[in-house]
N, C-alpha and C positions, 0 to 999 in steps of 0.2 A: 724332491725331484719329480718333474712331470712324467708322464705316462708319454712316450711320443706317442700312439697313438690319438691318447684323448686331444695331444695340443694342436693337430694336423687336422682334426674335426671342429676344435673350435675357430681355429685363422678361415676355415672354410665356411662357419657358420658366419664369423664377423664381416666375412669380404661380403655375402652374400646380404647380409644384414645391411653395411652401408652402402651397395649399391642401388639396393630398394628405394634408399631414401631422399626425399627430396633434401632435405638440411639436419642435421644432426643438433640436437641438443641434450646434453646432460640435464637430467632431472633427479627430483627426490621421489620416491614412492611413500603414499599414492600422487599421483597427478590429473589433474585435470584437466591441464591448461591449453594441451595439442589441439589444434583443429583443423579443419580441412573442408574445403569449399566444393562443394556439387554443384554442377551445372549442369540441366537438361536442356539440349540444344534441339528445339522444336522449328518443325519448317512448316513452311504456308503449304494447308492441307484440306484436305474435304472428301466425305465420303459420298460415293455419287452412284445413284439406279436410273440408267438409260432403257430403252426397250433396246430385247436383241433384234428385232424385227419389224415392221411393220407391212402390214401387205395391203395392198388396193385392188379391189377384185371389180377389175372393170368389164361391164355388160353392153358396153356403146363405147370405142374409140372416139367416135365425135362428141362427146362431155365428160368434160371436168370428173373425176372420181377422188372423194374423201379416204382417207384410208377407213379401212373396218373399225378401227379403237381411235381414240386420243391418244396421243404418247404422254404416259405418263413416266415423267422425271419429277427425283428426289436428292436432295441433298443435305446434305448436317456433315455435326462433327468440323465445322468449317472455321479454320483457324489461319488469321492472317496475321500480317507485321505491324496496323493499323487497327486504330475503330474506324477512319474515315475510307479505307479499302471497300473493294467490292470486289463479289466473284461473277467473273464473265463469264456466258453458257453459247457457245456457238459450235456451228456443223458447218463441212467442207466435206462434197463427194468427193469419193476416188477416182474415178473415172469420170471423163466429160460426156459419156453415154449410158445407161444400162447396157448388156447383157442381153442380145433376146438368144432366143430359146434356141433358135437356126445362124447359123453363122449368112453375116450378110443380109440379114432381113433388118428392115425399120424397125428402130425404135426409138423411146426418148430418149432425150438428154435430159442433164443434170437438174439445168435451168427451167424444165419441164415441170420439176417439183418446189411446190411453195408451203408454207405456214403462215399462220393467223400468229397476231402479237394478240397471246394468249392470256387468260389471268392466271397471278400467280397468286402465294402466299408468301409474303416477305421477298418479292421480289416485282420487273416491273418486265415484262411481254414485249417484244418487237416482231413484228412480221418481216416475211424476207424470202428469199428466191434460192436457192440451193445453184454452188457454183463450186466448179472441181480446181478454179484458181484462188479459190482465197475463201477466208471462212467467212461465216454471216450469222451475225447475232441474233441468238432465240432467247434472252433473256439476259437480266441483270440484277442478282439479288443483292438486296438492301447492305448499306454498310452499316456493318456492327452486327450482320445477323447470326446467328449460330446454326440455324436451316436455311431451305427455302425450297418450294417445289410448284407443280402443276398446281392447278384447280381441277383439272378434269378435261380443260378445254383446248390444249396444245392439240390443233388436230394438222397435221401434211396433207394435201392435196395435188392430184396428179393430172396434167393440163389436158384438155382433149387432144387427140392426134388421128386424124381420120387416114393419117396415111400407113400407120400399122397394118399389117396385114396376117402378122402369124401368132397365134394363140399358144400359150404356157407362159411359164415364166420369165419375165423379163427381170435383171437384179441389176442393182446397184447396193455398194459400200458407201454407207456415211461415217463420217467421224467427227465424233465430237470433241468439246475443245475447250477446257474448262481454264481460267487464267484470274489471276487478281490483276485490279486496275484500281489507278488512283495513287493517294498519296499517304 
């Protein structure tokens, strides 16, 4: 005669057991024959080093100012859905002006800042104008690549404006904008 105890823990153990399970089969012990399919579901990825900053330390409003560095950007770890894929690198200001330092004083706009179609490594440089409507391509690394970054020479450039008139900081937000293209 059973134990009602033990039989109460086992109908508990069995329901729990065959709700675990995807399909039920009787076997012999030992067995081998069970298996079970793993699948790592991997998305299009890339690990990516922007500068947080760059600053242009301008000593004449009426010329062009380089900024103080090149912007150096890096990427790897870049995993797409293709070999014939590529990853797109472009930037879009937040604002269609900077920031100056006095509410209501001159300063640039967006369109004021440029880049050089710079060399890369494993990838190919475009020049372009910085715009708060829409992004604009600073690069295109190679399809199939696993990295890809600066050379050294990604340098921004800040357009002369002789109508500034007030000294500190003027900011702008950019954003970059990292995307796969292709097929």
């Amino acid at each position: 005669m059973f134990n009602k105890k033990v039989f109460s823990g086992l109908a508990v153990l069995t329901l729990a057991t065959a709700g675990a399970a995807a399909a039920q089969t009787a076997i012999t012990l030992p067995d081998t024959s069970q298996t079970t399919t793993l699948t790592s579901n991997v998305s299009e990825q890339a690990r990516v080093t922007v500068p947080a900053s760059l600053t242009f330390n301008v000593t004449d409003v009426n010329s062009n100012k380089d900024a103080s560095t090149t912007a150096a950007v890096s990427i790897d770890s870049i995993v797409l859905a293709s070999d014939t894929k590529q990853l797109k690198i472009s930037v879009e200001a937040a604002a269609a002006s900077f920031t100056p330092p006095v509410v209501g004083a001159t300063t640039w706009s967006a369109g004021d800042v440029s880049w050089n179609a710079s060399s890369w490594t494993s990838a190919t440089g475009a020049s372009g104008i910085l715009s708060n409507s829409a992004y604009h391509e600073i690069a295109t690394c190679d399809a199939n690549a696993a990295s890809c970054g600066t050379s050294g020479s990604l340098l921004f450039t800040l357009a002369a404006k002789g109508t500034v008139k007030r000294s500190g900081n003027h900011t702008l937000n950019m954003t970059w904008k990292f995307e796969s293209i292709g097929m």
